[in-house]
C-alpha positions as CSV (number, residue, x, y, z in Angstrom):
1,X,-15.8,-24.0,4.0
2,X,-17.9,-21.5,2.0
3,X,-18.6,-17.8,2.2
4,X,-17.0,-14.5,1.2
5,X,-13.4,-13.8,3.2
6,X,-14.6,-10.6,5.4
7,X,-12.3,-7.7,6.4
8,X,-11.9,-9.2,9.6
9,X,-9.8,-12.1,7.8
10,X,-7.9,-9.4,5.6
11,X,-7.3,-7.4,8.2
12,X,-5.8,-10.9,9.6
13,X,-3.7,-11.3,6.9
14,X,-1.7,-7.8,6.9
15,X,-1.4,-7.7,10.8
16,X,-1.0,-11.1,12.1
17,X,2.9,-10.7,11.8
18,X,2.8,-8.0,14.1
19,X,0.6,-8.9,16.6
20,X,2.3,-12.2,17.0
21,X,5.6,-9.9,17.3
22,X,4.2,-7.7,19.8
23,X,1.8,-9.6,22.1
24,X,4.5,-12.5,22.9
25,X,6.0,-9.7,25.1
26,X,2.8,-8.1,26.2
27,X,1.4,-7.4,29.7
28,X,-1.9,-8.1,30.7
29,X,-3.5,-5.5,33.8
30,X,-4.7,-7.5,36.5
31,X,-5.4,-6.2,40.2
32,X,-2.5,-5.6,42.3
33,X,-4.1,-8.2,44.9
34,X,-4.4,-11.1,41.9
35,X,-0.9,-9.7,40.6
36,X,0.9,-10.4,44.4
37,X,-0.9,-13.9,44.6
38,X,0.0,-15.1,41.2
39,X,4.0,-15.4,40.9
40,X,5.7,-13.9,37.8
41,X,6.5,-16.0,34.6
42,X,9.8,-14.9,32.7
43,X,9.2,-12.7,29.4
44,X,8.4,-14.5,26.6
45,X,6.6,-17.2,27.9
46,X,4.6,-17.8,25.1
47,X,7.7,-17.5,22.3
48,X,6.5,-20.7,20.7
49,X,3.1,-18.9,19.9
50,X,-0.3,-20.8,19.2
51,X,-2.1,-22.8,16.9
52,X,-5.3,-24.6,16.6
53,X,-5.9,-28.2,15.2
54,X,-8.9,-30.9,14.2
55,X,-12.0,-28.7,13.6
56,X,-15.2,-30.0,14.1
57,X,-18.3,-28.4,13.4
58,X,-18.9,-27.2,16.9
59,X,-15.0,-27.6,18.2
60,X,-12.1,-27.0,17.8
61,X,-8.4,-27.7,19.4
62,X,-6.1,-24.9,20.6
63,X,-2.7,-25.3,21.6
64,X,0.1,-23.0,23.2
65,X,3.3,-24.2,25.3
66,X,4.9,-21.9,28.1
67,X,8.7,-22.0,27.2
68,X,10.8,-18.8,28.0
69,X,13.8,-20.5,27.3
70,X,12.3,-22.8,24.1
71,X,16.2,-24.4,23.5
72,X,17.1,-25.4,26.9
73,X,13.9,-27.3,28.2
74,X,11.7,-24.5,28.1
75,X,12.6,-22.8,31.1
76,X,9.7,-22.8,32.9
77,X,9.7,-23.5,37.4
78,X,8.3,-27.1,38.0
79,X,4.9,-26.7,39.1
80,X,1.6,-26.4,37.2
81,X,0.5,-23.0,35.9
82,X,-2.9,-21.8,35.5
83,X,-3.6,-20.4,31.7
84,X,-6.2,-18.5,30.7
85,X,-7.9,-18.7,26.6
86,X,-10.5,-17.2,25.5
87,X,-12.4,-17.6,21.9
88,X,-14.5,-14.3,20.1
89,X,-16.1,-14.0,16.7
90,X,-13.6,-10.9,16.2
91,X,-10.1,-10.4,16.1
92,X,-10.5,-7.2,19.1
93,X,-12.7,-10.3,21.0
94,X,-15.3,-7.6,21.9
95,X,-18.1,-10.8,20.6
96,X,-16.5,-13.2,23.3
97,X,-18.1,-16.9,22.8
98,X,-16.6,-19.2,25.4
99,X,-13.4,-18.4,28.2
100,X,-12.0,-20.7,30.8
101,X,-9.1,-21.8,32.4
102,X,-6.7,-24.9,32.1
103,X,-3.5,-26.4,33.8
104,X,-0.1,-25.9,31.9
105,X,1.3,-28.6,33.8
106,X,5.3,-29.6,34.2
107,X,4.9,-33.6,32.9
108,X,3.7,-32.3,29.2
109,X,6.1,-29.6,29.0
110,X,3.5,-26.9,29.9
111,X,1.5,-27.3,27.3
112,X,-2.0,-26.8,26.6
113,X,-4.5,-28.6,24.5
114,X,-7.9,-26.9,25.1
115,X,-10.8,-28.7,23.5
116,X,-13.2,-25.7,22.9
117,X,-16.8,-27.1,22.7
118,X,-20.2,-25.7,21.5
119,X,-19.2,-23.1,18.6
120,X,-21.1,-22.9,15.3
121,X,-20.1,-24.1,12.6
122,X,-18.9,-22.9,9.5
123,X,-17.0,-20.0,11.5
124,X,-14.1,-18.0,11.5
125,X,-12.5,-17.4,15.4
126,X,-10.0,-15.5,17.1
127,X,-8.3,-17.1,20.5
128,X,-6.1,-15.9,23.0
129,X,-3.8,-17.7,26.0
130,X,-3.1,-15.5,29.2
131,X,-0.7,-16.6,32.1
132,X,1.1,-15.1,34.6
133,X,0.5,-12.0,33.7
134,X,1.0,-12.2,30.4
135,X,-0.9,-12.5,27.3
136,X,-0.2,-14.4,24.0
137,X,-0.2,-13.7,20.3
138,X,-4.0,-14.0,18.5
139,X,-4.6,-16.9,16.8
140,X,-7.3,-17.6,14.1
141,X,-9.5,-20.3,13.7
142,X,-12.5,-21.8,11.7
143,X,-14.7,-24.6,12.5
144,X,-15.9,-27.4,10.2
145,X,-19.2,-27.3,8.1
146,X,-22.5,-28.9,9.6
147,X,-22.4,-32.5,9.2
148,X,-25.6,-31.7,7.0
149,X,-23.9,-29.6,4.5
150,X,-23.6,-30.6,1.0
151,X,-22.3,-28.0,-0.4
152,X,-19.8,-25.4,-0.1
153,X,-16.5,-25.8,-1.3
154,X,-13.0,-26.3,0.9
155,X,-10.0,-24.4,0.7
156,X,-7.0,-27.1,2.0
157,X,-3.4,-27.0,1.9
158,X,-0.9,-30.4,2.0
159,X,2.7,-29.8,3.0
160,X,5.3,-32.0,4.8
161,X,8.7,-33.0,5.4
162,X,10.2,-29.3,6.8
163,X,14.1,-30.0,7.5
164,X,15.8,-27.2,9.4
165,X,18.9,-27.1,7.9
166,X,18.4,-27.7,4.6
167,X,16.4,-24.2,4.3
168,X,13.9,-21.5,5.5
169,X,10.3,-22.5,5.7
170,X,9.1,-20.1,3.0
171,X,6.4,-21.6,1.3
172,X,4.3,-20.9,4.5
173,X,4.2,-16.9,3.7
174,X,2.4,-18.2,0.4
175,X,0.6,-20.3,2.0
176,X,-0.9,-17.8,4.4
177,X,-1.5,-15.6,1.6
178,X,-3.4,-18.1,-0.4
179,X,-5.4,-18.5,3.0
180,X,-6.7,-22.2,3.3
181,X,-9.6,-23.4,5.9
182,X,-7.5,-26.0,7.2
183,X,-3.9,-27.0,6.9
184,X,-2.9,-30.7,6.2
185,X,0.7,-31.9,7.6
186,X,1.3,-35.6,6.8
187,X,5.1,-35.9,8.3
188,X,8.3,-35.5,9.0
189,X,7.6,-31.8,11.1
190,X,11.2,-32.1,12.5
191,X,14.1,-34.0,11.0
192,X,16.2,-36.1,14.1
193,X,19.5,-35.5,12.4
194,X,22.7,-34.0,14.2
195,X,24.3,-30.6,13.5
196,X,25.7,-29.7,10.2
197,X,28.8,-27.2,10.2
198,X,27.6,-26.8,6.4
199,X,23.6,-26.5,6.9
200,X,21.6,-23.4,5.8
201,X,20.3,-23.3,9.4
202,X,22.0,-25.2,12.2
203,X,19.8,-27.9,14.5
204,X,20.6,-27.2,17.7
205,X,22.0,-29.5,20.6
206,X,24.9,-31.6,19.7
207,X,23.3,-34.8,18.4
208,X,20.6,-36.5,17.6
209,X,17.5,-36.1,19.8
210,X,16.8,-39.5,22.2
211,X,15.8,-37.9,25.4
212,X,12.6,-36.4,25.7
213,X,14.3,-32.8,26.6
214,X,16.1,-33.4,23.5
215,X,13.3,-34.1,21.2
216,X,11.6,-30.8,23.2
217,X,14.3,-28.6,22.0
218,X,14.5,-29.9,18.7
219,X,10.8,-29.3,18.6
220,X,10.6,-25.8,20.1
221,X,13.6,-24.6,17.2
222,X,11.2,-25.8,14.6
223,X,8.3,-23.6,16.4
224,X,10.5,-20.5,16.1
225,X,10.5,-20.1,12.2
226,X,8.0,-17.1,12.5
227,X,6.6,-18.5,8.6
228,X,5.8,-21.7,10.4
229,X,4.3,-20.2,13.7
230,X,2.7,-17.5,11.5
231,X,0.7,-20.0,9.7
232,X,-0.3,-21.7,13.0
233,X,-1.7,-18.8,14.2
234,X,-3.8,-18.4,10.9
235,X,-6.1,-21.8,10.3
236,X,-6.3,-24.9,12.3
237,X,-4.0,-27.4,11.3
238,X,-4.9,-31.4,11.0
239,X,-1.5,-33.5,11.7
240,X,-0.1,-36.7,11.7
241,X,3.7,-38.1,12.0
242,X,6.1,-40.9,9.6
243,X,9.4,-41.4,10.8
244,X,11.9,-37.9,11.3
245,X,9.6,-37.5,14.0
246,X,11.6,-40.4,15.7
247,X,14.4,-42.1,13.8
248,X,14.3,-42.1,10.1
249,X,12.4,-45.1,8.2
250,X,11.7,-47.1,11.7
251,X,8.7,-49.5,11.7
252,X,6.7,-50.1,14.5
253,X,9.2,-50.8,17.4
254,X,12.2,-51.7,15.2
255,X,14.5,-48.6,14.7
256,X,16.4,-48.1,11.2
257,X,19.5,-49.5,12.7
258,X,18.5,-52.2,15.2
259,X,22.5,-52.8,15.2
260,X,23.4,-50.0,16.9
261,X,19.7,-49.0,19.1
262,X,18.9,-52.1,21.4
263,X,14.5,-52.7,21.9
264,X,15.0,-51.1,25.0
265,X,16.7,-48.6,24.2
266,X,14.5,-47.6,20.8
267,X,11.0,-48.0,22.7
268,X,12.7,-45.3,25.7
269,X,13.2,-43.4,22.5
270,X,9.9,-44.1,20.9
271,X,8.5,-43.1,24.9
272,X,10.3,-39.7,24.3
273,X,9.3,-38.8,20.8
274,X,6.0,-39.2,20.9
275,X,5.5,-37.6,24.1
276,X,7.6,-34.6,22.6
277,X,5.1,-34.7,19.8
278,X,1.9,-34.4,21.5
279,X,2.9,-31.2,23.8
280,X,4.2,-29.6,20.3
281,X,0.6,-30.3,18.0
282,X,-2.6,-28.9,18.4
283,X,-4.4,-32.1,18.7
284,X,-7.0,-33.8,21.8
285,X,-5.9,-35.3,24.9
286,X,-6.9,-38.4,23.0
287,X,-3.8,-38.4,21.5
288,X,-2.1,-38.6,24.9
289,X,1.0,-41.1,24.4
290,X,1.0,-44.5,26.3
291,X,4.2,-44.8,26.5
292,X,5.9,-46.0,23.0
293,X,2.1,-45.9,21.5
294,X,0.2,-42.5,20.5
295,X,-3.3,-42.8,19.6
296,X,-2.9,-41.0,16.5
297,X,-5.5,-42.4,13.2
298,X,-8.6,-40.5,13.1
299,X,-11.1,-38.8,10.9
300,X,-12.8,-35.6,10.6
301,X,-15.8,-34.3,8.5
302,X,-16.2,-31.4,6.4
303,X,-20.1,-31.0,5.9
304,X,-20.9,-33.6,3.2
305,X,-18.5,-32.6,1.1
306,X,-15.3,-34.2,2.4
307,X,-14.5,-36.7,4.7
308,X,-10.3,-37.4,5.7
309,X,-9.3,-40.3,7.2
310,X,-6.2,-39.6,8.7
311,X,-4.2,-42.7,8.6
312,X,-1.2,-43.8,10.6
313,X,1.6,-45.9,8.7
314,X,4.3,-46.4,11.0
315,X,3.4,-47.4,14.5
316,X,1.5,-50.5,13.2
317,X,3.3,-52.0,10.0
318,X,5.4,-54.9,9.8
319,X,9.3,-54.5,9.6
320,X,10.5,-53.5,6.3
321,X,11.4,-56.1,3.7
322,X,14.7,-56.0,1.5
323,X,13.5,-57.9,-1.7
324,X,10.7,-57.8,-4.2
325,X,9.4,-61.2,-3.0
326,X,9.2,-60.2,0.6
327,X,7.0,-56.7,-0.7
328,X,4.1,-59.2,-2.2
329,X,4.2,-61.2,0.7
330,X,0.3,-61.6,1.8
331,X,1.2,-61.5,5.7
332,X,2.4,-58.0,5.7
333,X,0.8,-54.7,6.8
334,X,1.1,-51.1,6.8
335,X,-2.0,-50.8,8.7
336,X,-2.2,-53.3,11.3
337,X,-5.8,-55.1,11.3
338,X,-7.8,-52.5,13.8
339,X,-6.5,-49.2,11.5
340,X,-7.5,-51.2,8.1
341,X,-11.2,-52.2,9.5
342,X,-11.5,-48.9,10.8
343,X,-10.5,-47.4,7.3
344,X,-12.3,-49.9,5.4
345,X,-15.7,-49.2,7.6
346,X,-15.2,-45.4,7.2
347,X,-14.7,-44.9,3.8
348,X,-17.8,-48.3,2.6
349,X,-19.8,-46.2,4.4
350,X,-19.1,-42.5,4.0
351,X,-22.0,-40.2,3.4
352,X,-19.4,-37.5,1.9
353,X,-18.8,-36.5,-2.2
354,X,-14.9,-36.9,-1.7
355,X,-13.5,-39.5,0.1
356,X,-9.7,-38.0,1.5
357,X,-7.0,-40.5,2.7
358,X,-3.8,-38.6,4.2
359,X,-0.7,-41.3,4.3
360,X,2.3,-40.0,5.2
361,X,4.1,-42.2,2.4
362,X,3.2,-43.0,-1.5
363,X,0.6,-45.4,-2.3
364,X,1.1,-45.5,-5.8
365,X,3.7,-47.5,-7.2
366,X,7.2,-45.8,-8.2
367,X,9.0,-48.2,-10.6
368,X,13.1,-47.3,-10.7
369,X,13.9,-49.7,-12.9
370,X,13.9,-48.1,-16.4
371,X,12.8,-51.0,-18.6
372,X,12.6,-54.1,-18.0
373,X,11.8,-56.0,-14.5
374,X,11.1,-53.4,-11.5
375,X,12.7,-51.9,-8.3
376,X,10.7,-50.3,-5.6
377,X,11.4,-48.2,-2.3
378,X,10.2,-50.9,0.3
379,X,9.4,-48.2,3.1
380,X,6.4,-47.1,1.1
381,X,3.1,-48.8,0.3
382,X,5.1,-50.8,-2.6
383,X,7.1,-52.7,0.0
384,X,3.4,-53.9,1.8
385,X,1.7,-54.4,-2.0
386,X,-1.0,-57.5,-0.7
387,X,-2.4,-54.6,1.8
388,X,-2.2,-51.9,-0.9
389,X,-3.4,-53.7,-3.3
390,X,-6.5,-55.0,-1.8
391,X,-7.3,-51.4,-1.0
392,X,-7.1,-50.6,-4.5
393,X,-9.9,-53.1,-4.7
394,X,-12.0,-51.0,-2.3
395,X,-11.4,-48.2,-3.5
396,X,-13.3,-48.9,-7.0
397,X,-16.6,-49.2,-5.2
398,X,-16.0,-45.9,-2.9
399,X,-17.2,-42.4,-3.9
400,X,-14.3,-40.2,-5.2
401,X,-11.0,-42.1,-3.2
402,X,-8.0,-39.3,-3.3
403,X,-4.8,-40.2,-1.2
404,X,-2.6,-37.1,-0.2
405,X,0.9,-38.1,0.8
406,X,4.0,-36.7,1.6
407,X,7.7,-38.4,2.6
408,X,9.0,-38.3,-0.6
409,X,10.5,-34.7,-1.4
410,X,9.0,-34.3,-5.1
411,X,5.5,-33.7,-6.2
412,X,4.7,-36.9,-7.9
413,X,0.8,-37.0,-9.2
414,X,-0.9,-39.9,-10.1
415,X,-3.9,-42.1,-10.7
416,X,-4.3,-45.1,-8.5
417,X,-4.9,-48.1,-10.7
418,X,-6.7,-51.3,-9.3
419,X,-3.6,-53.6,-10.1
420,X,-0.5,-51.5,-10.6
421,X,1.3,-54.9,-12.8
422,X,-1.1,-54.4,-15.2
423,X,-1.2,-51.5,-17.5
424,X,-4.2,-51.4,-18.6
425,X,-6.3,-51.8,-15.3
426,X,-9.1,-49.7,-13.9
427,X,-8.2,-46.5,-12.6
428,X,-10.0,-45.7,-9.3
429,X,-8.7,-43.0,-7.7
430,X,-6.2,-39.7,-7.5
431,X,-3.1,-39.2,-5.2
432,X,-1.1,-36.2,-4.5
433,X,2.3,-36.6,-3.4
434,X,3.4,-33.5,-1.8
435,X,6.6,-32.4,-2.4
436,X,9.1,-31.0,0.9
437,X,9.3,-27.4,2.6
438,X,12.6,-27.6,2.7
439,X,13.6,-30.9,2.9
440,X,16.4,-31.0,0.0
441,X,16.7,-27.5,-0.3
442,X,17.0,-25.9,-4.1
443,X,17.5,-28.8,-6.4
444,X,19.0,-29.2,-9.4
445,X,15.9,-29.4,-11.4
446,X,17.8,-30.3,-14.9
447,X,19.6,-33.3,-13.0
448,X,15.8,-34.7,-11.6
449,X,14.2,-34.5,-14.6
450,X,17.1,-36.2,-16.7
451,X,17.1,-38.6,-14.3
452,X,13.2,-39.5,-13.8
453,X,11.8,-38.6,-17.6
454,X,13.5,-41.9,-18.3
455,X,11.3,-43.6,-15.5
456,X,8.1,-42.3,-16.7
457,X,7.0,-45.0,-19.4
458,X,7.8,-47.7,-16.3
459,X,4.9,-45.6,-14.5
460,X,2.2,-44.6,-17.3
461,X,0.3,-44.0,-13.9
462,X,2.2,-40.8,-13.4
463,X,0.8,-37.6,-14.2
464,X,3.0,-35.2,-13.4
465,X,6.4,-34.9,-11.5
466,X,8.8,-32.2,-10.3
467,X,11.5,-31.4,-7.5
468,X,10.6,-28.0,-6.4
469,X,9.8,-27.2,-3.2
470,X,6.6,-25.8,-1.8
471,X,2.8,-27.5,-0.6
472,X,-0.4,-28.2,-2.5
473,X,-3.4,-25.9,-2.5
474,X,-7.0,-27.9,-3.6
475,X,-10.2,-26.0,-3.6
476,X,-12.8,-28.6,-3.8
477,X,-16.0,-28.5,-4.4
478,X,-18.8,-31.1,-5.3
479,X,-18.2,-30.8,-9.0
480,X,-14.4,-31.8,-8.8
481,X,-10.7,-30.4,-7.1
482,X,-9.0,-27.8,-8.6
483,X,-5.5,-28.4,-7.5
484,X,-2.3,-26.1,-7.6
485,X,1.4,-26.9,-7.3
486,X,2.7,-23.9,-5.5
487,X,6.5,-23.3,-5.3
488,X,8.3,-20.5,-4.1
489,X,11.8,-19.4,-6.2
490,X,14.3,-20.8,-3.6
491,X,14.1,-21.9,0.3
492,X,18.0,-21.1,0.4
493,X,16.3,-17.5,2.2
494,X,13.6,-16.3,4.2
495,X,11.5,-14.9,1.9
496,X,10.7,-15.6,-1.6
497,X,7.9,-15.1,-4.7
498,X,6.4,-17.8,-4.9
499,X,3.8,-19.0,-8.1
500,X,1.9,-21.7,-9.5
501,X,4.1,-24.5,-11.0
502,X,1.0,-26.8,-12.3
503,X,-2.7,-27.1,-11.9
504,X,-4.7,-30.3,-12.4
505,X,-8.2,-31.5,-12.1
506,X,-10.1,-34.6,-10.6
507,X,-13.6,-34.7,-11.4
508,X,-16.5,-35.7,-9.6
509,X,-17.5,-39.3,-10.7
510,X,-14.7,-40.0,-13.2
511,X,-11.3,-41.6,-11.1
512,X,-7.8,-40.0,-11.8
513,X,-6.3,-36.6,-12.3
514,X,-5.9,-34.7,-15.4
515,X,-3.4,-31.7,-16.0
516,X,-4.8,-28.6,-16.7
């Protein structure tokens, strides 16, 4: 998304934290006929502010959710509720461009997914919610390049895995200074773990989340870090889940601990978490749960430039396997048959310079073993190796493959190598494992490196490792991806400087990732 930042968008940047302060509370004039007809909402209806998701060049996704009382259900009187948006080209929306109406209705939660049709593209927005008599904070917005566009360049951030207790989401006021076009989340926005007495912040209810109020309320706490809602309200967002979403490293419809959840009981769960999930992202009513299934692998265009395929590694992979025989078994997928044909298909026939592949988990391989033999964490792409493998394959013959990741709380940097058993195969791609917000809190950083520096001659793939926490920035262009690791000096409190740990480089034409 080219073009110079305009002094709308700086203005954006030094008042969005108090307009989002001060027009949660706001009250919007209406006639005192319209004002008698409409019963009153509770203050602070919109406490759980906005946010905007899955550009396309002439659309765009915006979200709020009604919930005066965010922690206790939401608080909202069961019956639908008529909410008001409208979109402008300024931030005082004196250039209005589309306005209209939709239901906040009591079965999702009083959310709102507006799917706002026939913009330009290539643009900056600014979008509003009003209801009851009240009106929300300003969000900001930009659509996606032209499908035409070669050119250009694309300012995108990749962050994931955001535990509430185990420190303030701070990376986001760097991130909404560094100002990215679109936002990349690839897991693990909520954690389902109980309260800790000991926990920098403390979850709230009493256990963990099953029930779908539950998993509302555990949602709505995560909404109310203002660095998190701030950053909603800045760019649109692109999302998808892995497995703190629902119950940690679950595959498909078998829980972690199939012991102690019966089916039943983990697909009512499954039911609630993903229904919990759509009212709380700003994504289409495609994504609309069917029961223990959400639609949720998709892919979105940026001009010519970039395409991301959006992948989905949980709902369709086979259970996990215990051994090293079982992870090269042939049989076994991550992606289920439709997702991989749908994946394979996009990316054979992609008219874009960079080919993007968000997976919530690592896709290269991680060898523990120092020495000698190998050991592998089976929940990622090396317990499913016959799948990942053969898309190692495919990737040699697509233009410029790059996998962003998250899940595993370190920035781990690699090239992706056609047959990770031999050293000395093909490289023919980049990923970017993208270390935690929070999730870990402050490390020790001389304990990680002691303890992985040994690994590293086991993975001659790696390029560059760390435990800090913080997100990715990549400006990329046609030319190649500039890429930043960005970490702020502790998540331990609210606000912190934050700076460049690494930069690194993939270039157009020529597989694998340099440091710079």
């Amino acid at each position: 998304m080219s073009g110079a930042v305009s002094r709308d968008r700086r203005h954006f940047l030094t008042a969005s934290a108090a307009v989002f302060g001060a027009a949660a509370s706001a009250q919007l004039w209406v006639p005192g006929t319209a004002r008698s007809a409409v019963p009153p909402l509770p203050d602070g209806v919109f406490s759980l502010g906005v946010a905007s998701g899955d550009p396309l060049a002439d659309a765009v996704v915006l979200w709020t959710r009604l919930a005066p009382d965010p922690l206790n259900g939401g608080g909202m009187p069961d019956r639908a509720v008529e909410v008001g948006w409208e979109i402008a080209e300024d931030a005082r929306f004196r250039k209005q461009v589309r306005r209209g109406t939709a239901q906040a209705r009591p079965e999702y939660g009083h959310s709102v997914h507006v799917d706002v049709r026939g913009l330009r593209p290539d643009r900056v927005y600014w979008y509003r919610f009003r209801a009851g008599g009240r009106l929300s904070p300003t969000g900001r917005t930009r659509t996606a390049p032209h499908s035409f566009t070669a050119g250009g360049s694309l300012r995108l951030a990749l962050a994931s895995c955001q535990n509430w207790q185990h420190g303030y989401f701070t990376p986001y006021a760097d991130m909404l200074r560094e100002d990215p076009d679109v936002v990349l989340f690839v897991g693990d926005y909520i954690y389902e773990s109980a309260p800790s007495a000991t926990a920098v912040r403390r979850h709230e209810g009493s256990g963990e989340p099953h029930t779908l109020v539950q998993y509302r309320n555990r949602y709505a706490q995560y909404r109310t870090d203002p660095h998190l809602a701030a950053m909603h309200a800045h760019a649109p967002w692109v999302v998808t889940f892995d497995d703190h979403e629902v119950d940690n490293d679950f595959a498909g419809e078998v829980p972690q601990d199939p012991d102690k959840q019966t089916h039943h009981a983990f697909v009512a769960r499954l039911t609630a978490a993903y229904q919990a999930y759509y009212e709380h992202m700003p994504v289409r009513a495609t994504a609309i749960p069917d029961g223990p299934h959400i639609p949720m692998y998709r892919r979105l265009d940026f001009g010519r430039l970039a395409r991301l395929n959006v992948l989905d590694t949980r709902q369709f992979r086979s259970n996990q396997v215990t051994s090293q025989a079982g992870a090269r078994n042939p049989s076994l997928t991550m992606l289920g048959a439709a997702q991989k044909k749908w994946l394979l298909g996009g990316v054979r026939r992609s008219p874009a310079r960079w080919n993007i592949v968000a997976s919530q988990i690592m896709m290269a391989e991680t060898d523990l073993q120092v020495g000698k033999g190998k050991l592998w964490y089976y929940d990622a792409w090396d317990g499913y190796q016959a799948e990942r493998n053969a898309l190692m394959r495919e990737f040699a013959a697509v233009s410029n493959p790059v996998v962003l990741s998250g899940d595993r709380h370190y920035t781990m940097i690699s090239d992706l190598k056609k047959d990770f058993a031999d050293p000395h195969s093909d490289v023919v791609g980049a990923e970017f494992v993208g270390t935690s917000i929070s999730t870990g809190g402050d490390q020790d950083l001389a304990v990680f490196h002691r303890e992985w520096k040994a690994r590293m001659p086991d993975n001659p793939h790696w390029k560059f490792i760390d435990a800090h926490r913080g997100y990715h920035l990549f400006d990329i262009r046609r030319d190649g991806i500039d890429a930043q690791v960005r970490v702020p000096a502790t998540v331990l409190k609210p606000d912190a400087t934050s700076s460049t740990l690494a930069r690194l480089r993939v270039e157009a034409g020529d597989p694998g990732v340099r440091l710079v």
